[in-house]
PDB file of N, CA, C and O in Angstrom:
ATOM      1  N   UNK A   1      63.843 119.311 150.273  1.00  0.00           N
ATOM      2  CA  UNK A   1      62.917 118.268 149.883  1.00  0.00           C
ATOM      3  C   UNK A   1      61.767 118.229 150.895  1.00  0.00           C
ATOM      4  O   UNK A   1      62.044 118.129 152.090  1.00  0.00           O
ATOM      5  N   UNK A   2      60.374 118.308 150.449  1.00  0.00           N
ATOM      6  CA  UNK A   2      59.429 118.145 150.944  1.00  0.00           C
ATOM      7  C   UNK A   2      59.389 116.666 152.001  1.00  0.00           C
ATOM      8  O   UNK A   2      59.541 115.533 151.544  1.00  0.00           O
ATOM      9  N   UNK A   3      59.163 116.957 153.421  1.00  0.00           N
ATOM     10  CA  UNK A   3      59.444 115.572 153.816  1.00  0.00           C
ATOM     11  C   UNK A   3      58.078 114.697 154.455  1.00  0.00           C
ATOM     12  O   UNK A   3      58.186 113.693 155.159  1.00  0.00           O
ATOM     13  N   UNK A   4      56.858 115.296 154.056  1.00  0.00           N
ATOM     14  CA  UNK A   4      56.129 115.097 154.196  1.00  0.00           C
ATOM     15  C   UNK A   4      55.090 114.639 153.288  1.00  0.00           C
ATOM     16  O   UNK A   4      53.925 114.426 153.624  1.00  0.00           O
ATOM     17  N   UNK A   5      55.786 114.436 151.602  1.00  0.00           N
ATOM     18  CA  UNK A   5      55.173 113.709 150.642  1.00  0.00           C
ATOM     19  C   UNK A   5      55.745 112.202 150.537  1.00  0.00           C
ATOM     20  O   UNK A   5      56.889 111.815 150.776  1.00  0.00           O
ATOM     21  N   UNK A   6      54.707 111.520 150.144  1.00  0.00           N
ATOM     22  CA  UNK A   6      55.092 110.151 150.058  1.00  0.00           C
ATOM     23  C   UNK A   6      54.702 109.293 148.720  1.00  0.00           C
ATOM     24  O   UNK A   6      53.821 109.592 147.914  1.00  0.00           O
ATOM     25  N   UNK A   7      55.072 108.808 148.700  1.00  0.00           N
ATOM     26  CA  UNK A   7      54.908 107.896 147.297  1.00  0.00           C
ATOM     27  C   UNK A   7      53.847 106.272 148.017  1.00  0.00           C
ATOM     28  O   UNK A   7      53.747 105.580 149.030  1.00  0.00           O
ATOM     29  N   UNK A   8      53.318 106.409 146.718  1.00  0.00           N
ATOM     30  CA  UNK A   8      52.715 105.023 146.738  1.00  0.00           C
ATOM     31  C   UNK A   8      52.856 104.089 145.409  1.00  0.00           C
ATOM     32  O   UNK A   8      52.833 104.588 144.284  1.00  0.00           O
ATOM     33  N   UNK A   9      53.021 102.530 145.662  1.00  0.00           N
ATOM     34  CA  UNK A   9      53.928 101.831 145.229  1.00  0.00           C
ATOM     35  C   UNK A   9      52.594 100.883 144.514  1.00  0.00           C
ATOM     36  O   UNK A   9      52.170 100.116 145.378  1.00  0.00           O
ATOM     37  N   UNK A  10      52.165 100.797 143.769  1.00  0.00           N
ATOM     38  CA  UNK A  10      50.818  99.507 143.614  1.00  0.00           C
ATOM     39  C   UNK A  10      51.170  98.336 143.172  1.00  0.00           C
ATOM     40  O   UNK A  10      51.924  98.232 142.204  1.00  0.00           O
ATOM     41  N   UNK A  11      50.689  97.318 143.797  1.00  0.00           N
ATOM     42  CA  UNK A  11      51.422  95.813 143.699  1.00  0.00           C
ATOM     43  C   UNK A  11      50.608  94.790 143.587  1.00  0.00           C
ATOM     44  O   UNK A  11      50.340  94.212 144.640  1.00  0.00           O
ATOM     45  N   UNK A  12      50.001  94.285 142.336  1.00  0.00           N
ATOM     46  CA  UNK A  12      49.031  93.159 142.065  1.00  0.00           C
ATOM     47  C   UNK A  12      49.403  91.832 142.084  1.00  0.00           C
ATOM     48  O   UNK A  12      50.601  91.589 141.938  1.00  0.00           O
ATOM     49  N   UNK A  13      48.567  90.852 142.245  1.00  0.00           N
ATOM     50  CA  UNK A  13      49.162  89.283 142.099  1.00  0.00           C
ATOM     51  C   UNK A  13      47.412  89.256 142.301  1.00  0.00           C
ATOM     52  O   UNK A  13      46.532  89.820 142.952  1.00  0.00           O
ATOM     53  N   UNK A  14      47.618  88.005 141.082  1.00  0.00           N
ATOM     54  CA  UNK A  14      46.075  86.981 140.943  1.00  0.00           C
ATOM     55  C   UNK A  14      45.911  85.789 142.004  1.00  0.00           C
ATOM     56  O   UNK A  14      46.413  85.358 143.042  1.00  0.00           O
ATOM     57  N   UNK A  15      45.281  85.631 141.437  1.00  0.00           N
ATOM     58  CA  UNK A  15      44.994  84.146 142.647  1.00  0.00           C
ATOM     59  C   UNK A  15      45.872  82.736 142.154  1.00  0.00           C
ATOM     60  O   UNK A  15      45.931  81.739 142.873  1.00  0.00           O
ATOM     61  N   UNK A  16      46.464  82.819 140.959  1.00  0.00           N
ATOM     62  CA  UNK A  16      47.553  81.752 140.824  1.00  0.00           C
ATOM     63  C   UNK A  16      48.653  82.076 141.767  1.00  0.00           C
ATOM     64  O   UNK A  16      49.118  81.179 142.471  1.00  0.00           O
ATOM     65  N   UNK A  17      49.068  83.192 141.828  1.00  0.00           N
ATOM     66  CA  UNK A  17      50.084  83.628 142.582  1.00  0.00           C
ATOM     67  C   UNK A  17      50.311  83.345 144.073  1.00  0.00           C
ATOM     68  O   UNK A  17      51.265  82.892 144.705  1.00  0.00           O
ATOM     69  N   UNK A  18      48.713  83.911 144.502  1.00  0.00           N
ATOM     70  CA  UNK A  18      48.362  83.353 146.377  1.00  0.00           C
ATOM     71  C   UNK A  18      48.718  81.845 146.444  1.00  0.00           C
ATOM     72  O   UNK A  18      49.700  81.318 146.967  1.00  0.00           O
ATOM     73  N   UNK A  19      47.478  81.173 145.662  1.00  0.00           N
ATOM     74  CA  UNK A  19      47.931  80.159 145.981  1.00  0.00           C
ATOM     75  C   UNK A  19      49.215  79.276 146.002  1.00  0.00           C
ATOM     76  O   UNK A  19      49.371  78.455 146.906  1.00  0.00           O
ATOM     77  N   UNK A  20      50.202  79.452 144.937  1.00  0.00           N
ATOM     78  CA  UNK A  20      51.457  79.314 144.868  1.00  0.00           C
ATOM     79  C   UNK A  20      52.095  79.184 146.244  1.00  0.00           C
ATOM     80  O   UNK A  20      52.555  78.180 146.787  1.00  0.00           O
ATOM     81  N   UNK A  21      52.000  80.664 146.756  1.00  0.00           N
ATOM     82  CA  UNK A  21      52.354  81.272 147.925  1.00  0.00           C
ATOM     83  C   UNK A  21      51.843  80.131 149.189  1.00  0.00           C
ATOM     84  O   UNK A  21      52.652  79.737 150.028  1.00  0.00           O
ATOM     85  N   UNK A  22      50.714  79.781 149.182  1.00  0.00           N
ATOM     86  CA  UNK A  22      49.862  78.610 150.427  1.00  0.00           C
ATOM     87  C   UNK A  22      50.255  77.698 150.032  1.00  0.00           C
ATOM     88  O   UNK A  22      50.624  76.950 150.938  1.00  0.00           O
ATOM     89  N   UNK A  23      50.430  77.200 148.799  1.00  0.00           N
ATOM     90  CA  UNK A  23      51.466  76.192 149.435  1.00  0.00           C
ATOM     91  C   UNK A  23      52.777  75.844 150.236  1.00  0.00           C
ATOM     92  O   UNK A  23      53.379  74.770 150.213  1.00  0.00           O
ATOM     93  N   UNK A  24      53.043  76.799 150.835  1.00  0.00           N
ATOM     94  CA  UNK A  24      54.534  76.883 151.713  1.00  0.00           C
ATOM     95  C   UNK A  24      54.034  77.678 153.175  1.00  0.00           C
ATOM     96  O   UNK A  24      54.706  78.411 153.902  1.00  0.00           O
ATOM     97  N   UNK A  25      52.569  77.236 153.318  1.00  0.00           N
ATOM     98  CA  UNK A  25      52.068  77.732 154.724  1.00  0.00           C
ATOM     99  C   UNK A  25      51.707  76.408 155.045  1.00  0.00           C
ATOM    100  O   UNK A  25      51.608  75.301 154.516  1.00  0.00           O
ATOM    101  N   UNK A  26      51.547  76.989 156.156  1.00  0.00           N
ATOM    102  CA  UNK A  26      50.897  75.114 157.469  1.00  0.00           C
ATOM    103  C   UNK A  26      49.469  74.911 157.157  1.00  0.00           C
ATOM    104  O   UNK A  26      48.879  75.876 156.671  1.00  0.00           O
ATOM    105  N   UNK A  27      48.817  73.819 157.353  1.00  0.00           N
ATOM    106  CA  UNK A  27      47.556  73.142 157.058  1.00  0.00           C
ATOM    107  C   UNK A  27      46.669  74.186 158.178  1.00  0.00           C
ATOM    108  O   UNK A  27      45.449  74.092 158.308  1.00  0.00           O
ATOM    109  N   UNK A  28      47.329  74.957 158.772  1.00  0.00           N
ATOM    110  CA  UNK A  28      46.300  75.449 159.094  1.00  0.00           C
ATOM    111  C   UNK A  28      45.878  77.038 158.875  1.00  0.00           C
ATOM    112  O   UNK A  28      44.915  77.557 159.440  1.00  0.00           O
ATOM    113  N   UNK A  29      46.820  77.757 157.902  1.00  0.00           N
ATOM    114  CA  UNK A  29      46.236  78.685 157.139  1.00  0.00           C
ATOM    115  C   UNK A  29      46.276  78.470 156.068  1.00  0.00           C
ATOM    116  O   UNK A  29      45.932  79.457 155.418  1.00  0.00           O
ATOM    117  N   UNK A  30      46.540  77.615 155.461  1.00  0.00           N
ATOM    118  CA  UNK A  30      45.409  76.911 154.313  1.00  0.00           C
ATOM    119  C   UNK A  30      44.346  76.934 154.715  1.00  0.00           C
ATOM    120  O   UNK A  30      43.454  77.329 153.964  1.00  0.00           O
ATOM    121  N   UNK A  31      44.110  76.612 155.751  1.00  0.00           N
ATOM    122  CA  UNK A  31      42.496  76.488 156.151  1.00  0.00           C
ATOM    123  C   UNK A  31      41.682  77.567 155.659  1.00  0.00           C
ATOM    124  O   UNK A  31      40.604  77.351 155.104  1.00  0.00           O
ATOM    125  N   UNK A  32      42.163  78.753 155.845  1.00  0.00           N
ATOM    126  CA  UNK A  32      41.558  79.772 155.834  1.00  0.00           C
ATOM    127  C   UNK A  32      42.106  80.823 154.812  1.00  0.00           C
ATOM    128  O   UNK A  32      42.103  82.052 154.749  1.00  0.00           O
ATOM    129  N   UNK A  33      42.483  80.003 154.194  1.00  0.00           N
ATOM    130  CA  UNK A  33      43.216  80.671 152.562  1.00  0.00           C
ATOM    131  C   UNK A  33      41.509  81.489 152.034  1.00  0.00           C
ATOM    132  O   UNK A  33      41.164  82.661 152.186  1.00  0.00           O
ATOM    133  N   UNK A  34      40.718  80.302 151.387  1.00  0.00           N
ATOM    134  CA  UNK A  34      39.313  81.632 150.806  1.00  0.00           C
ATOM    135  C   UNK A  34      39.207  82.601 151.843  1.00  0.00           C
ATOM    136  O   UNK A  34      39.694  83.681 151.510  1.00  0.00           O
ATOM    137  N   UNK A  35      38.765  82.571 152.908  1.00  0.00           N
ATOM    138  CA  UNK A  35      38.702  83.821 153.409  1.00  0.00           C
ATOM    139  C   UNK A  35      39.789  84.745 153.432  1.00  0.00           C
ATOM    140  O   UNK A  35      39.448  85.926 153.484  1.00  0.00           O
ATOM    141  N   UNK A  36      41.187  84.468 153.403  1.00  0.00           N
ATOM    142  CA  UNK A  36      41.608  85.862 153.407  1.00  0.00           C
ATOM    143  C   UNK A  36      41.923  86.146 152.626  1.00  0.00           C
ATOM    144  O   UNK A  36      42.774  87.032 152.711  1.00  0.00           O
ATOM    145  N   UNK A  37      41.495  85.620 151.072  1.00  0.00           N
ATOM    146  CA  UNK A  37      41.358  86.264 150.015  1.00  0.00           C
ATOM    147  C   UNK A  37      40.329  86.610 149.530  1.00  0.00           C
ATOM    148  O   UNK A  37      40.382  86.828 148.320  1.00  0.00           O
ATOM    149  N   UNK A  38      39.573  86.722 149.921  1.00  0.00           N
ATOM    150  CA  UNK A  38      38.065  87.192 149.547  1.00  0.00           C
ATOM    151  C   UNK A  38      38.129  88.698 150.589  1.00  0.00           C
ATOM    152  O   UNK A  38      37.406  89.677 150.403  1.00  0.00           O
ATOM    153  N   UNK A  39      39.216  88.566 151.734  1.00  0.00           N
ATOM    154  CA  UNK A  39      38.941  90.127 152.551  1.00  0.00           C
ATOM    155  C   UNK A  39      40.113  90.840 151.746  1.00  0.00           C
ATOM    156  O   UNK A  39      40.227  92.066 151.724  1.00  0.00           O
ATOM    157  N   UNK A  40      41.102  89.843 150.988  1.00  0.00           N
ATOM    158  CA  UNK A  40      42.230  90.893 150.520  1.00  0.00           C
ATOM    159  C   UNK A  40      41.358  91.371 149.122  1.00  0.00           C
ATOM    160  O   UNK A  40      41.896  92.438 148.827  1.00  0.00           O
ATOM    161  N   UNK A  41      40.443  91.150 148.271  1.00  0.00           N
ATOM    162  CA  UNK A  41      39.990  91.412 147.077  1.00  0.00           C
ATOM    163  C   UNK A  41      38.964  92.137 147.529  1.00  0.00           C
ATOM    164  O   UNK A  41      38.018  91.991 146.755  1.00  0.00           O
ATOM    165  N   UNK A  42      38.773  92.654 148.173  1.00  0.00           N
ATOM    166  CA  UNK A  42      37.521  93.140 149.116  1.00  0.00           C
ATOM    167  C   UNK A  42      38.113  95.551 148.920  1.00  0.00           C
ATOM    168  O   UNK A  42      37.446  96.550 148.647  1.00  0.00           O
ATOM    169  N   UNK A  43      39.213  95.379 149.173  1.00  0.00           N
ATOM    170  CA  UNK A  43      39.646  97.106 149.416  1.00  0.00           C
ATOM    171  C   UNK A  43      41.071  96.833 149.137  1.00  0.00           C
ATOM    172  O   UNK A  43      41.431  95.676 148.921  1.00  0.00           O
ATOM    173  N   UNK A  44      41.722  97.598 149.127  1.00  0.00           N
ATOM    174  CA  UNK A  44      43.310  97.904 148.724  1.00  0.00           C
ATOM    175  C   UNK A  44      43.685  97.415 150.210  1.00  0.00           C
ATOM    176  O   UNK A  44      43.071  97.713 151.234  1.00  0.00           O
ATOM    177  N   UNK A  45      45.202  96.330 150.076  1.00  0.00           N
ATOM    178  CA  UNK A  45      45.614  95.847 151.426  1.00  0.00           C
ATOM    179  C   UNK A  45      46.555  97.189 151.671  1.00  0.00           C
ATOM    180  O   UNK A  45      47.051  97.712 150.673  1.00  0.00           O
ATOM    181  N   UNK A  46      46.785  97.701 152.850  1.00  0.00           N
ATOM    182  CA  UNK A  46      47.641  98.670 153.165  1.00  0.00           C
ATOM    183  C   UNK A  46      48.684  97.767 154.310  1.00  0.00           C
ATOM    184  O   UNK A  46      48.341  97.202 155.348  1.00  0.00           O
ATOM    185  N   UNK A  47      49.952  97.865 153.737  1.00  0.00           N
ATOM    186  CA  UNK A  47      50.765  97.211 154.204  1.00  0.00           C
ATOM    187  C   UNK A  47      52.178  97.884 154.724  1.00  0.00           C
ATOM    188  O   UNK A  47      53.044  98.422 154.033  1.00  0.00           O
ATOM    189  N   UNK A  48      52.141  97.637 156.549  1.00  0.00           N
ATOM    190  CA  UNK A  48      52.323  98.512 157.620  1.00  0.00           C
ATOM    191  C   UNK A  48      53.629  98.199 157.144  1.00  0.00           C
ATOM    192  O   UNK A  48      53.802  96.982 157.098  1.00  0.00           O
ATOM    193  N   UNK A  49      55.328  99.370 156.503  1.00  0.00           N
ATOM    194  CA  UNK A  49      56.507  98.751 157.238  1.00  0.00           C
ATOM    195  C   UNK A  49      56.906  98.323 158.489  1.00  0.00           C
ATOM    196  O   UNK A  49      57.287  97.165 158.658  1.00  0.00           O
ATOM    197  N   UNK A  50      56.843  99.446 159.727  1.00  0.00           N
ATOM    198  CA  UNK A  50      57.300  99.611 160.254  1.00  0.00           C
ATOM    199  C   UNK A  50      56.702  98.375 161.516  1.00  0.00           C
ATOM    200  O   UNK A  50      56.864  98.605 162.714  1.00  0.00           O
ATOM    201  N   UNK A  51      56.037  97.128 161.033  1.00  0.00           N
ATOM    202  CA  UNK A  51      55.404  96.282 161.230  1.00  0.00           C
ATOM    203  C   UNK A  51      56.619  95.192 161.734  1.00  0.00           C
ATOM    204  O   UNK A  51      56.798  94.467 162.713  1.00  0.00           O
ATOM    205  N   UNK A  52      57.197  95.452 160.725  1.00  0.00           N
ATOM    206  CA  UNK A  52      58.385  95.003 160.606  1.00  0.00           C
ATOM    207  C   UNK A  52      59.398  95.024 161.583  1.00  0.00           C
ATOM    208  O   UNK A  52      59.388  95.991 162.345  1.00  0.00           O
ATOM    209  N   UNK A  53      60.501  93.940 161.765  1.00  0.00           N
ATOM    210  CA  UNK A  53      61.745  94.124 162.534  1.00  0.00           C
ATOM    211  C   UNK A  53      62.910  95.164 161.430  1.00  0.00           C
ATOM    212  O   UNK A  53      62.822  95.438 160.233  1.00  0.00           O
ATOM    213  N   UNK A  54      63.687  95.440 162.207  1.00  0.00           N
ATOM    214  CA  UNK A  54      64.667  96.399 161.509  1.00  0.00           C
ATOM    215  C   UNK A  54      65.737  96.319 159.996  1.00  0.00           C
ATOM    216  O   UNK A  54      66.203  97.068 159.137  1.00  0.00           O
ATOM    217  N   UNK A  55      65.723  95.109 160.324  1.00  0.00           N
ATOM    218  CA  UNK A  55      66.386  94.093 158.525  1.00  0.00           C
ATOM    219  C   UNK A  55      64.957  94.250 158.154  1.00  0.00           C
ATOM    220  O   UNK A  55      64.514  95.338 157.787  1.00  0.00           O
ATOM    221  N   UNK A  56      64.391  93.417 158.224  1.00  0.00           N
ATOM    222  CA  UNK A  56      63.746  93.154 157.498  1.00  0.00           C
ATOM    223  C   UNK A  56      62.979  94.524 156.340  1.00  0.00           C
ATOM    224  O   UNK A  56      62.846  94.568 155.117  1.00  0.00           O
ATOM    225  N   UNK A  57      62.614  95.491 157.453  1.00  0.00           N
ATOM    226  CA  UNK A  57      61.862  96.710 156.941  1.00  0.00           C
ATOM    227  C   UNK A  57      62.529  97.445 156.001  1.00  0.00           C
ATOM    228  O   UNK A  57      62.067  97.880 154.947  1.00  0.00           O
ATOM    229  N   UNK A  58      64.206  97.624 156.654  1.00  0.00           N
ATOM    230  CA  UNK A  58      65.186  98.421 155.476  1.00  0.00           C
ATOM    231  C   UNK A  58      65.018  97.475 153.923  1.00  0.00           C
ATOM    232  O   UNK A  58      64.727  97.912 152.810  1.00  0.00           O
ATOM    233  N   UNK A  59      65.275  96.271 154.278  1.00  0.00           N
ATOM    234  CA  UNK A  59      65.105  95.194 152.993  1.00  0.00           C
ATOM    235  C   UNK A  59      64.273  95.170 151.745  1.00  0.00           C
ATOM    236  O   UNK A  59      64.469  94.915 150.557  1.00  0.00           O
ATOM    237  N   UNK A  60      62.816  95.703 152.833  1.00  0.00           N
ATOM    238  CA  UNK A  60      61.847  95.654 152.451  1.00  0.00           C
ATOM    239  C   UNK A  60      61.546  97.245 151.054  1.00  0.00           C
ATOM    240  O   UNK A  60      61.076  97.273 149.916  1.00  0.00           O
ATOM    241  N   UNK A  61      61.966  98.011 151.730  1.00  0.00           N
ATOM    242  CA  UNK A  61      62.162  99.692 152.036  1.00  0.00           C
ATOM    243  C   UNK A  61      63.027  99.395 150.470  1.00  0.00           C
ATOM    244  O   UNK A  61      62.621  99.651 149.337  1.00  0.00           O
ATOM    245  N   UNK A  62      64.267  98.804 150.872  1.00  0.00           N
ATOM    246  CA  UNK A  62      64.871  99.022 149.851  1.00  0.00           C
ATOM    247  C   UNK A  62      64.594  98.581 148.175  1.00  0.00           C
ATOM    248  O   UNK A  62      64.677  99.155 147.089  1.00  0.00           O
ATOM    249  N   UNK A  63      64.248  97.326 148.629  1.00  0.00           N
ATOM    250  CA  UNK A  63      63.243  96.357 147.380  1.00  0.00           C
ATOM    251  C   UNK A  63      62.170  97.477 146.709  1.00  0.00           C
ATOM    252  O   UNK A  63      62.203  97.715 145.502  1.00  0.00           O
ATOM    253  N   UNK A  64      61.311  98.072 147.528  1.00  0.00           N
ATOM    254  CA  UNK A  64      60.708  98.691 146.849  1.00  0.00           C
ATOM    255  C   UNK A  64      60.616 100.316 146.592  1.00  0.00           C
ATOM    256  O   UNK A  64      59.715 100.794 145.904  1.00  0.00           O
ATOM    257  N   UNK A  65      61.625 101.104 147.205  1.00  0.00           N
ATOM    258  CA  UNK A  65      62.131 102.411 146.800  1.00  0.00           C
ATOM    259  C   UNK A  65      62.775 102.276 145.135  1.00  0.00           C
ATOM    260  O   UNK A  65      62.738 103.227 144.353  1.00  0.00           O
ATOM    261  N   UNK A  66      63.332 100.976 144.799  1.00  0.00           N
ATOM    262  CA  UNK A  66      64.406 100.787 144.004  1.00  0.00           C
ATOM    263  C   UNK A  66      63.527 100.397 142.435  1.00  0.00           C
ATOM    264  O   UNK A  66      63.840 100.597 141.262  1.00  0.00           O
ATOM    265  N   UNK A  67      62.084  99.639 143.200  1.00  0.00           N
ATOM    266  CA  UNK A  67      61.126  99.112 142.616  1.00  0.00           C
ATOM    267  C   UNK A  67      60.935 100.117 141.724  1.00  0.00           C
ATOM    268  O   UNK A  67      61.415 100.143 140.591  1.00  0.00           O
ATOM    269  N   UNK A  68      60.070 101.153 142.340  1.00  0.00           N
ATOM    270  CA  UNK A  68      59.416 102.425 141.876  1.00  0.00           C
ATOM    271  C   UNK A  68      60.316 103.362 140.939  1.00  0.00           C
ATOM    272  O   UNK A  68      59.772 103.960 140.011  1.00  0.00           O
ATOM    273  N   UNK A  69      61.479 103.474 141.139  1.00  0.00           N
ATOM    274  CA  UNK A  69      62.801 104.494 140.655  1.00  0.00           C
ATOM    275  C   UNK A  69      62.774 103.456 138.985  1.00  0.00           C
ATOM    276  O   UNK A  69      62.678 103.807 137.809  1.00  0.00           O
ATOM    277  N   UNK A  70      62.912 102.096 139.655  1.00  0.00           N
ATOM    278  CA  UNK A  70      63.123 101.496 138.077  1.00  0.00           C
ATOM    279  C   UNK A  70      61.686 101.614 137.089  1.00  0.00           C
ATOM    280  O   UNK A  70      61.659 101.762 135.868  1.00  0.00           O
ATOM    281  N   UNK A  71      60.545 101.503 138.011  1.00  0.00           N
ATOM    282  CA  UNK A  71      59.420 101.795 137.115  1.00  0.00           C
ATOM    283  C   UNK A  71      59.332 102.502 135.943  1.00  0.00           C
ATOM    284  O   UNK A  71      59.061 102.174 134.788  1.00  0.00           O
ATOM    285  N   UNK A  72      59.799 104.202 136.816  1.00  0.00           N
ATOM    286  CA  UNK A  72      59.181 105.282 136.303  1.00  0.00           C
ATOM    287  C   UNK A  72      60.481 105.834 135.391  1.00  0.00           C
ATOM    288  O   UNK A  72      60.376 106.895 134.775  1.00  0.00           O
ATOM    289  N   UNK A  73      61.804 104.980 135.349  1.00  0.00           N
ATOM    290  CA  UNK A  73      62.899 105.294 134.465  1.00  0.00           C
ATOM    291  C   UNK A  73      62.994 105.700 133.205  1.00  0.00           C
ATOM    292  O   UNK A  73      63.735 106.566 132.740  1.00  0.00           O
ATOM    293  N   UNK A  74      61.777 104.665 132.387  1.00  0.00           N
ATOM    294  CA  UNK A  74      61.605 105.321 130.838  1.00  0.00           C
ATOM    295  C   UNK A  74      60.953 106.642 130.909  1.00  0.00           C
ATOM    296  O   UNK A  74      61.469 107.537 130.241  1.00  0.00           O
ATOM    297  N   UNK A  75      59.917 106.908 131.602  1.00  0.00           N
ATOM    298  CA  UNK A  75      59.707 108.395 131.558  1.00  0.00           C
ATOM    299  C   UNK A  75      60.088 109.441 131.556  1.00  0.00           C
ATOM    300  O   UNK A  75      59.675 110.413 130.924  1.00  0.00           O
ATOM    301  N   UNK A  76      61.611 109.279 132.861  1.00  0.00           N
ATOM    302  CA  UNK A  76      62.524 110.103 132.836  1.00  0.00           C
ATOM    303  C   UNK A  76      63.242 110.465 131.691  1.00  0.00           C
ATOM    304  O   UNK A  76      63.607 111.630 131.536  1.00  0.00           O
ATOM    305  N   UNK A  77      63.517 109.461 130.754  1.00  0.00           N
ATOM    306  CA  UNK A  77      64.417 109.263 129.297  1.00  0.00           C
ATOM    307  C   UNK A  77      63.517 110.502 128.063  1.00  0.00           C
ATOM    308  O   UNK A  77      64.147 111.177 127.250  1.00  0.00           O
ATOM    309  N   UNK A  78      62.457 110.529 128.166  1.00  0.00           N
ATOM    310  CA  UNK A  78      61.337 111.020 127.327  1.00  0.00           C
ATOM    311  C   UNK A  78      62.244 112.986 127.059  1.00  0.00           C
ATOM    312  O   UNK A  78      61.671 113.844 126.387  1.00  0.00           O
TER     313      UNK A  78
END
């Protein structure tokens, strides 16, 4: 297996969704909720795993390896 190809995963949410999301942040990034959605709608967010602590990243890793496999499943069926 090639171990140097990688997959990319694309993951949308509107602005009902963010905000949803700010509501369960502190009054003070609410504050600054428009701006960092106006820089996230701005270019594709690239989002670091390994950013991450060690649960969390496998968690993360796993959620969305599992994501992608279920995506592309009907195709496989074809």
């Amino acid at each position: 297996m090639e171990e140097k190809q990688k997959v990319q995963v694309v993951f949308e949410f509107d602005r009902e969704d963010f905000e949803s999301i700010m509501t369960l942040k502190s009054p003070e990034e609410k504050e600054t909720a428009e701006e960092v959605w106006n820089a996230m709608v701005k270019e594709p967010v690239v989002v670091k795993v390994d950013s991450l602590d060690e649960r969390d990243r496998y968690d993360v890793k796993v959620i969305m390896v599992s994501w992608a496999m279920y995506a592309i499943a009907d195709r496989l069926e074809e």
